[in-house]
C-alpha positions, -999 to 999 in steps of 0.1 A, spaced: 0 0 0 27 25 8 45 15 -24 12 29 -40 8 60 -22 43 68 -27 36 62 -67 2 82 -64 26 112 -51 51 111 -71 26 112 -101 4 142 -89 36 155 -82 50 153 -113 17 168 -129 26 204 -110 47 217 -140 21 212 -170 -8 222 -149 14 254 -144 22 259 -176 -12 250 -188 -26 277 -168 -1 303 -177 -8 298 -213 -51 298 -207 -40 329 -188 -24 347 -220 -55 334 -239 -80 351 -212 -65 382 -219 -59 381 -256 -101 370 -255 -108 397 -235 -86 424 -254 -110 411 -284 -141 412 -267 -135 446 -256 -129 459 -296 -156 438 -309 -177 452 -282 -173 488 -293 -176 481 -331 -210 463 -323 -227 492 -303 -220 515 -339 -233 484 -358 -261 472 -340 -276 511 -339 -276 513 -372 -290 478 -380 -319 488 -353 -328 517 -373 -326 499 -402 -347 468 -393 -373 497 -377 -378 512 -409 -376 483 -437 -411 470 -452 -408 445 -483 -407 475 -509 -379 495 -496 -356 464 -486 -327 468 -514 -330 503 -505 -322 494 -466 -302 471 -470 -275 492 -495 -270 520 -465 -252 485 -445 -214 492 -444 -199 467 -469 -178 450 -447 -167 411 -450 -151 411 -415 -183 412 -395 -202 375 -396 -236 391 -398 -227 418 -423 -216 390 -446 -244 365 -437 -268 399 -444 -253 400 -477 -254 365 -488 -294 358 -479 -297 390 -500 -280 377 -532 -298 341 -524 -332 359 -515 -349 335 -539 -333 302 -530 -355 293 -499 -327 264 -493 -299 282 -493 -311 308 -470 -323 283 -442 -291 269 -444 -269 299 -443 -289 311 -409 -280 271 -395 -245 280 -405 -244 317 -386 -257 296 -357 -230 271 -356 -205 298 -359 -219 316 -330 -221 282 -314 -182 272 -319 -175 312 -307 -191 304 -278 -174 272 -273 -140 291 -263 -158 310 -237 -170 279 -224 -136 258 -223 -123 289 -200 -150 282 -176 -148 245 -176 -109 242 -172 -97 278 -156 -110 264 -124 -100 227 -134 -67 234 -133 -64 262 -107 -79 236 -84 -55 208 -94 -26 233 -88 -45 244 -55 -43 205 -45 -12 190 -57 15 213 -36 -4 206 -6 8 170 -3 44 185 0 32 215 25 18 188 44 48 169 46 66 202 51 50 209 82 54 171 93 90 179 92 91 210 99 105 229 70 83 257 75 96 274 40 92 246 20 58 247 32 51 287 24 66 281 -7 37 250 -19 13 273 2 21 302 -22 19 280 -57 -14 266 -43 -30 298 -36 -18 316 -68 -31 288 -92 -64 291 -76 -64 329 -84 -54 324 -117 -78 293 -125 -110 318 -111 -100 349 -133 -100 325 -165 -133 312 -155 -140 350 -150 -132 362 -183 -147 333 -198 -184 339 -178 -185 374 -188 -173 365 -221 -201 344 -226 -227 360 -212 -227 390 -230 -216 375 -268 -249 346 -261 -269 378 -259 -252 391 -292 -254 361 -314 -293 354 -300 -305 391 -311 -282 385 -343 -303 355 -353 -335 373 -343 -329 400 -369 -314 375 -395 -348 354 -393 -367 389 -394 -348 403 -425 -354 367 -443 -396 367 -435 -395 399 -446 -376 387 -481 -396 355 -488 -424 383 -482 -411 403 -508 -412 370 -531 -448 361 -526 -459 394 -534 
């Protein structure tokens, strides 16, 4: 049994450095996500203004004319899916699937929000747990630094671990609001085209 225990620790031991370094490098990618978050942000409230005013005054007979006062932009994913179901306004089958498309988009956006959340804490708790089996044994033995040194590593992985589940909750929150209203005016603007068909 001891033979096992002693395998057991030397194992979670051993697992210290890449959950370390695997935290360090989510850490970089928190705060690249939330440098983009906050630009996209910004260029969304101009956008999402204009679309408003836009969807407010559109009617079947003036929608070409709406539509054109869009900025032509390619970088923006609605912009571009705005464009396409007006080109393809007559193919009922390509337009269904291009809005299943935007929402798998949004959906694998979404998904790097939701692997902060999931594994920030993951690892911030697995670096919280593995340096107390040495501060433990540390204080056994009384090597009082060793154990403020695993102490330290323990707390600031669980720091680090909770703001990339931060970034990744706010993240999310806000961007599942953007992609839902996104799909809401993407289904309005293609009612009102197939209604521009019938007539």
């Amino acid at each position: 049994m001891e033979t096992i225990s002693n395998a057991l620790f030397w194992i979670s031991n051993g697992l210290l450095v890449p959950v370390v370094v695997l935290l360090l490098l989510f850490f970089v990618r928190a705060i690249i996500l939330a440098g983009g978050f906050f630009s996209e942000f910004y260029q969304r409230m101009k956008q999402q203004k204009q679309l408003s005013e836009i969807l407010e005054a559109i009617t079947p007979e003036n929608i070409d004319e709406q539509l054109s006062a869009l900025p032509q932009s390619d970088n923006q994913p609605l912009l571009r899916c705005l464009k396409k179901l007006s080109e393809h306004r007559n193919n009922a089958a390509y337009c269904e699937r291009l809005l299943a498309n935007f929402e798998v988009d949004a959906e694998k956006e979404l998904g790097r929000s939701r692997t902060f959340i999931k594994l920030g804490p993951m690892l911030g708790l697995m670096g919280t747990l593995i340096p107390m089996g040495p501060a433990l044994v540390g204080l056994a033995t009384g090597d009082i630094s060793s154990m403020a040194y695993n102490m330290q590593v323990a707390f600031a992985t669980t720091v680090v671990g909770m703001v990339i589940a931060a970034v990744g909750v706010i993240t999310l929150q806000v961007k599942q609001r953007w992609y839902a209203r996104e799909m809401n005016d993407l289904e309005y603007l293609e009612k009102v085209m197939s209604d521009r068909i019938a007539e």
